[in-house]
N, C-alpha and C positions, 0 to 999 in steps of 0.2 A: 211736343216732347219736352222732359225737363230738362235734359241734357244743354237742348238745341236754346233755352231761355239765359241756363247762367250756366259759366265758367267758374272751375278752383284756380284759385294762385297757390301758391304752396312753396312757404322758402324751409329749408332744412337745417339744424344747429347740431352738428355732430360732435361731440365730448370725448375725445380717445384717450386713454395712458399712453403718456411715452414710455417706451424701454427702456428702462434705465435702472439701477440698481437700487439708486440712494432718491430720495425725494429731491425737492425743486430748492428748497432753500436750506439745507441741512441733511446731515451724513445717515440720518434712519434710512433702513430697510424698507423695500416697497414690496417685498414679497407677500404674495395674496395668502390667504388660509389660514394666517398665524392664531393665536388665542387674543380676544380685547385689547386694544390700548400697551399692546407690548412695543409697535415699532414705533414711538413716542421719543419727544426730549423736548426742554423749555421752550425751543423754537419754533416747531409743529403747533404744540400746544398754547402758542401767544402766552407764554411769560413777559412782565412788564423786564425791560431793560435787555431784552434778546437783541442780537444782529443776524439779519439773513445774509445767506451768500449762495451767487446762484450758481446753478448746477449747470457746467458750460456742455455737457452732453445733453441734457434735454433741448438748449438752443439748436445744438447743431439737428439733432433727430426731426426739430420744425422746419428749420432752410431746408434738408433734406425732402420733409413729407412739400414743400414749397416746389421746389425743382419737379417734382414729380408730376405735379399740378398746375406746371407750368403758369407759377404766379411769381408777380413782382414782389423784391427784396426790400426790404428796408433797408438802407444801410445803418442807417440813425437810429433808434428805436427804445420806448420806454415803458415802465412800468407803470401803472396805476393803482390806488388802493380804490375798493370799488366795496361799500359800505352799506350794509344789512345786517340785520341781527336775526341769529336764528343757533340754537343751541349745537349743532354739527360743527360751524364757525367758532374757534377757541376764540380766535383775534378781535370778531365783531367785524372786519373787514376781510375782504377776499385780495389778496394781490393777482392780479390779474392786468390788464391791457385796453386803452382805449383809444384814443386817438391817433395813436402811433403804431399799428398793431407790425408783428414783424413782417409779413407779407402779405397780398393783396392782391385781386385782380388775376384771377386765372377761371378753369373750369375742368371739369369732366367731361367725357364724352360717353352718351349714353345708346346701346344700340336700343331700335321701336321696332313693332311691330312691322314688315312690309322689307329690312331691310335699310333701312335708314337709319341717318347715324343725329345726334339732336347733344347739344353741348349746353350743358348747367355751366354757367356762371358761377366763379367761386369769388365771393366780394372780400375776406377776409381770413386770416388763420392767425392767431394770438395766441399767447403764452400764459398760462394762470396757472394756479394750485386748487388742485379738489378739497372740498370740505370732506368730513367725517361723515360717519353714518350713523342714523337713529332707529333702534330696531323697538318693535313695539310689540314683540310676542318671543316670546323662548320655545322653538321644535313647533308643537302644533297648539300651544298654551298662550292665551294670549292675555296682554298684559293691562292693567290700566294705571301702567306710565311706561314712561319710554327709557330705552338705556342711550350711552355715546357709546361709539368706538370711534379712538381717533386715529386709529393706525392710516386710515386713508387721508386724514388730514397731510397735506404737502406733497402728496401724490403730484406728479408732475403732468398738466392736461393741457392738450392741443383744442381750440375751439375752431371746427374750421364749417364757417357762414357761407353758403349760397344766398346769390338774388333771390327772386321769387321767380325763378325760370319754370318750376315745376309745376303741369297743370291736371297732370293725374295720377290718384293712387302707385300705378303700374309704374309711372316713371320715378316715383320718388322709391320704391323697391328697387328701382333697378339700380338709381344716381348709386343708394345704399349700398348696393348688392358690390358694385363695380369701385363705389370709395373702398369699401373696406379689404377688397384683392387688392389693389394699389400699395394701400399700405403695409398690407402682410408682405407683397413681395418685395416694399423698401424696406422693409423690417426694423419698424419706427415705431410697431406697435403691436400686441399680442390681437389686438380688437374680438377680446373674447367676452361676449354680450352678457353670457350669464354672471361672467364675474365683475361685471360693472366697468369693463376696459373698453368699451366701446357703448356710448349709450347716445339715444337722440331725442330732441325734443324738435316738432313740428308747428308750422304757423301756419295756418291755414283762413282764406276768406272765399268768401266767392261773390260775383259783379254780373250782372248781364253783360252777354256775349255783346262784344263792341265795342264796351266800358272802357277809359283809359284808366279813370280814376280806381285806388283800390277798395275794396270796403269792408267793414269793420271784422278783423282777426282775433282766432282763437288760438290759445298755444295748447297743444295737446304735449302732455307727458307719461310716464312711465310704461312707455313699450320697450320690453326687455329684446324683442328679436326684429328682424327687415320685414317677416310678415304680418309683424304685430302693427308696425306704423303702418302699412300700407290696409288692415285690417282700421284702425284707427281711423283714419283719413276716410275710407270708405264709407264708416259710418257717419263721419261729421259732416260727410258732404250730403248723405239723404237727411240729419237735418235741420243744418242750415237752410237746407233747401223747402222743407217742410214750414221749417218757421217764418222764414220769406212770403211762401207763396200765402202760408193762413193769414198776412197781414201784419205778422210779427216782427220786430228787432232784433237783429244779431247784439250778443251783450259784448265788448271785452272781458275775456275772462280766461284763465286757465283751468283748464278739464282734463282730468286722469280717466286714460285707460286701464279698462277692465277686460282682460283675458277670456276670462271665465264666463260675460255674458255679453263680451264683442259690443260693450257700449261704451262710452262717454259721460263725465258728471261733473258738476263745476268745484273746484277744489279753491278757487279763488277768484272772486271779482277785481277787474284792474281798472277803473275806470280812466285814467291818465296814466303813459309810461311810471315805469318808476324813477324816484330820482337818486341814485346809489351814492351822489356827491363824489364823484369821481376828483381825483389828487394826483400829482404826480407822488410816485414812492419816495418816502423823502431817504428810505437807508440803502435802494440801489441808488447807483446813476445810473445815467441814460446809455442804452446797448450801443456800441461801433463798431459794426464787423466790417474787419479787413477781408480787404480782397483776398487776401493769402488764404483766410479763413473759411470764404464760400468757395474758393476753387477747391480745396480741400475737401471738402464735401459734397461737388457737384462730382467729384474724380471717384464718387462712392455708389451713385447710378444706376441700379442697374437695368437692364432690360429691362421693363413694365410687361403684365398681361397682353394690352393689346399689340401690343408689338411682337412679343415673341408667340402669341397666336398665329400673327398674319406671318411671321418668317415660319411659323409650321407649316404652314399651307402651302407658302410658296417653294421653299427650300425642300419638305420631303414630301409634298404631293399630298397633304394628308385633306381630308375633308376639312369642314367647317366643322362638321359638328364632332370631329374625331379630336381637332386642333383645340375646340373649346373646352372639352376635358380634359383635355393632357393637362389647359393651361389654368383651370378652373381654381387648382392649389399650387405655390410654386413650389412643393417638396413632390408634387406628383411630376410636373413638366422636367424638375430636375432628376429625379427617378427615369424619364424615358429619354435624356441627351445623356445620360449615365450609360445606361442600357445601349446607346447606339453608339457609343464611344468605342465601343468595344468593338465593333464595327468597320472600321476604317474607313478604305473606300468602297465599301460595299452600304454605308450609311441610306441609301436613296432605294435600294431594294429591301432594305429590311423596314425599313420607316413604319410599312401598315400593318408587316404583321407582328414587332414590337407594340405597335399603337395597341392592339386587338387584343395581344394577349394580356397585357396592363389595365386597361378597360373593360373587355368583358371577363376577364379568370380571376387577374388580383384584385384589382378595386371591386369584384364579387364576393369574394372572401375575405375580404377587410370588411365588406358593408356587412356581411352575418355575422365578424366575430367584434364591430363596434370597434373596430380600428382605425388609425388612418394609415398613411403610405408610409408614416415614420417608424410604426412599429412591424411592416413587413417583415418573414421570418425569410422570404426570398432575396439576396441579395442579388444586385444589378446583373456584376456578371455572369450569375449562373442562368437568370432571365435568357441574357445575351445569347446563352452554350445551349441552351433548350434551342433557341430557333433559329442558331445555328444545324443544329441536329437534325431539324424540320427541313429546312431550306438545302441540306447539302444531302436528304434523302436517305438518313441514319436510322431516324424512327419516323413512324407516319405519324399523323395530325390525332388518331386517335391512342397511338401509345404514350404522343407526347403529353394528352389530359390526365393519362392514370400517372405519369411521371411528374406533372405539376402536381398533382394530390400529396404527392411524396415530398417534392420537395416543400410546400408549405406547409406541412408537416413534422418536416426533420430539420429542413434546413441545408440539406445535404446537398450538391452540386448534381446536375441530372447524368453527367456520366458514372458517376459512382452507384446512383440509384439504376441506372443501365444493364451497368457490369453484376451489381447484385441478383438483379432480377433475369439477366439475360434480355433483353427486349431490344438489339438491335435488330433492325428491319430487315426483311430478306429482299435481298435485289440480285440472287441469281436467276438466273432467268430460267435454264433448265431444270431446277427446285419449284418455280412459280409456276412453268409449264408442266408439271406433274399434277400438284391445283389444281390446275385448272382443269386438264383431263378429268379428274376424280370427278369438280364439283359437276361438269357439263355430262356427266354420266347418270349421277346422280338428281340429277334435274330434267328431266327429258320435255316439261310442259314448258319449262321459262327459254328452253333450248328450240323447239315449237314456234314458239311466240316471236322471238326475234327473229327466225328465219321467213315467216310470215310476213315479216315487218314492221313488228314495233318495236323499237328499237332500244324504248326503259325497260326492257325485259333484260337486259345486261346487265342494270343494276342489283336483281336479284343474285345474278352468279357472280356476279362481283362482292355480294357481301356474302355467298355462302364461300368463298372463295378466305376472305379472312375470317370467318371463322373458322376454317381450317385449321389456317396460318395464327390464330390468334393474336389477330392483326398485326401482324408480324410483318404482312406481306406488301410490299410497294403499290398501292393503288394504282399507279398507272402504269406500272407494268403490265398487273395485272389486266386492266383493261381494256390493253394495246394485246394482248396475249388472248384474251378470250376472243376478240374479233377478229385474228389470226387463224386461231384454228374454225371457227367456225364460217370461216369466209369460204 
């Protein structure tokens, strides 16, 4: 098998935006969508005789995404100018980070296949500025020459480097999948892929199994989404592999993915590193964070994904896979500690059927109208008042679905849509015992059947039972009431 001959190594270069308002060395605007070259000024755009000055919330937003990923701090730390020419680049240099980067040495934890937990190595996380963008068609017209926008120029970017721990497609989706919930829930960064806030470039070689040494890497670029790289990788590995086994040479080289035909093609030969002539910035100094200034922002924290999964699990009994979606986005996890606040000490009984109804009702009708939890028309506590409603046996399980209809509909609170509609549940018993007479009258075969001894024949007069009631009627009353009289 080919598999069983060579191994991938595979290290990951993740590009994120920090949040932040104002770019990395000067007071423009980073907001995305705007028209060409409007959030611009001489500094952005390398005017001869400019001063940068850095942007002390982009620092803090990296110690922060550092803590998270439990890497070491710099305390020292500086800038480099890191020199290539390319028309996006106003300055002809990128300011950016090298031998000092701010933090270092941590990793991710990735869950595998089987149950197992497998930890990426994170070697590095440094502070740079985004170059510009070069667009080479207008809508669907395309051009032959290219434009600038610099508005992205000075954009404030996190470069955060893995080992080469990664040794298959699957896990380098997942390292992906699990980096960019990290960062959403420290909220250091939007990591929104289509708008160029979170982008990856990939290294990929592969070695006979056994091999220490590594052998000759390709850098794959332009996958805009986590399935795109792991679509990417998949291809470069059958063929590398292909060109190995014909007798052939892996080249250094960089190769852009293609979408649209799930292949690979070489955009640039590297035969030797490049050599950027890295400097220190001669117009920052070198960074010195006070302790004052990392406890300050270790005291900013919060919860992670895995954490506040495994305290789902443990704390309200919720499944694995119930806990995995609450905590999949953290405006949906905060959505259901919302919802159970309301709760008190009744929190541990309501846990699953908040979880269910969030999961399968609303996160159902947010995925048909292209929403997310943020745009919800149902607020928490009315969630809450529904299954309260449920649980204290006000409305039953199917009044309470045509009352969700309503309330993501109106917005309105479900006692109001109650009181409107009339749809409190009937829990008299001698009302429910009337029902029941009727339907058991009316049913003489499913009445037959259970006395015979099958005992799903209940089911039937139990649903001709609220349809009576138009389900009005307490299910297990009724239930306990049909087997009463018929006993």
């Amino acid at each position: 098998m080919i598999e069983k001959k060579y191994e991938a190594v595979i290290g990951l270069e993740v590009h994120t935006h920090l949040k932040t308002k104002s770019k990395i060395f000067c007071g423009c605007s980073t907001e995305f969508g705007q028209p060409p070259n409007i959030n611009i000024c001489p500094i952005c755009t390398g005017y001869p005789g400019v001063l940068p000055a850095l942007n002390e919330r982009a620092v803090g937003l990296l110690i922060k995404t550092a803590m998270g990923l439990n890497c070491k701090i710099n305390g020292h730390s500086v800038l480099a100018r890191k020199h290539y020419f390319y028309p996006d680049l106003p300055k002809n240099f990128q300011i950016s980070q090298y031998e000092l980067p701010l933090a270092y040495d941590g990793g991710v934890e990735i869950p595998l296949e089987g149950g197992s937990i497998k930890k990426i190595r994170i070697k590095r996380i440094h502070l740079e500025e985004d170059a510009g963008k070069l667009l080479h068609a207008l809508g669907s017209r395309e051009l032959d020459y290219s434009l600038v926008d610099y508005n992205r120029a000075g954009v404030p970017l996190m470069e955060i480097v893995t080992e080469p721990d990664i040794t298959t497609p699957q896990e380098a989706w997942q390292y992906l999948n699990t980096l960019k919930l990290i960062l959403e829930y420290l909220e250091v960064s939007e990591c929104n892929m289509e708008e160029g806030k979170f982008r990856c470039d990939a290294n990929i070689s592969l070695r006979p199994v056994g091999q220490i040494s590594l052998g000759v890497k390709t850098e794959l670029k332009n996958m805009n989404t986590t399935k795109g790289v792991r679509d990417a990788l998949e291809y470069e590995i059958k063929r590398q592999t292909e060109v190995i086994l014909s007798g052939g040479e892996i080249i250094q080289e960089t190769r852009l993915y293609d979408a649209s035909t799930d292949t690979t093609s070489p955009m640039r030969t590297k035969e030797e590193a490049h050599d950027y002539r890295y400097f220190p910035e001669p117009d920052i100094p070198p960074l010195e964070l006070s302790e004052e200034f990392i406890e300050k922002i270790r005291k900013e924290i919060v919860e992670l994904p895995g954490e506040r999964k495994r305290r789902f699990m443990s704390e309200y009994g919720l499944s694995e896979y119930d806990a995995g979606v609450l905590t999949s986005e953290k405006s949906i996890a905060d959505y259901f500690e919302s919802c159970l606040n309301a709760f008190e000490k009744e929190k541990a009984s309501a846990a699953k059927p908040v979880a269910n109804w969030i999961i399968t009702e609303l996160l159902g009708e947010l995925n048909k109208d292209k929403k997310d939890i943020k745009g919800a028309p149902i607020k928490t506590e009315n969630l809450a008042s529904l299954v309260k409603l449920i649980l204290n046996n006000i409305i039953s399980g199917k009044i309470a679905k045509s009352v969700f209809k309503e309330m993501y509909l109106t917005g309105k609170s479900p006692d109001s849509i109650i009181k409107e509609k009339n749809l409190v549940q009937i829990t008299d018993e001698v009302a429910i015992k009337k029902l029941c007479e009727d339907a058991i009258e009316e049913n003489p075969g499913a009445v037959k059947e259970y006395r015979a001894g099958k005992e799903r024949a209940i089911g039937s007069l139990v649903g001709a039972v609220m349809k009576k009631s138009q389900g009005k009627a307490n299910p297990n009353i009724v239930n306990d009431m049909l087997k009463k009289i018929l006993s």
